[in-house]
C-alpha positions, 0 to 999 in steps of 0.5 A: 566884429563881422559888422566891422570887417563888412564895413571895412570891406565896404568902405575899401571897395567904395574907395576904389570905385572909379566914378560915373560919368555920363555917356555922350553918343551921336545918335538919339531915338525919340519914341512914340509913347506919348511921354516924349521919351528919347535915349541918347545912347547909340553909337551908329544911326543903325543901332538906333533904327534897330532900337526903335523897330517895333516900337516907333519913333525916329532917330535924329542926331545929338545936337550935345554931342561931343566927340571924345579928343585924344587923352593927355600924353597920347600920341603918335608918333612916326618913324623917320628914316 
């Protein structure tokens, strides 16, 4: 019976989840390990520079980035008197 309800919790929470999606940033840094590492995951060249201190590396921009556009059914609306 508790076997079940786990389950049932389980499954309800899945269903629920909202799904993963990948992250898209303008900023990527690309390590000196000798594996070609890089992460694309910053926001601001800043934060890159900040990552790589210490470790080596440059930060270039993402050539995939793309910025987000405004959701559907979103927009400004002005005020006329």
């Amino acid at each position: 019976m508790k076997l079940l309800l786990i389950l049932a919790m389980v499954i309800a929470a899945a269903s629920i989840a909202t799904r993963a999606q990948a992250q898209n940033y303008p900023w990527c840094a690309h390590y000196d390990k000798g594996d070609g590492g890089m992460n694309c995951g910053f926001t601001t060249f800043q934060q890159c520079l900040t990552d790589i201190s210490g470790l080596g590396g440059f930060c270039e921009q993402n050539n995939t980035y793309v910025a987000p556009s405004a959701a559907p059914g979103q927009h400004h609306s002005r005020k006329t008197s």
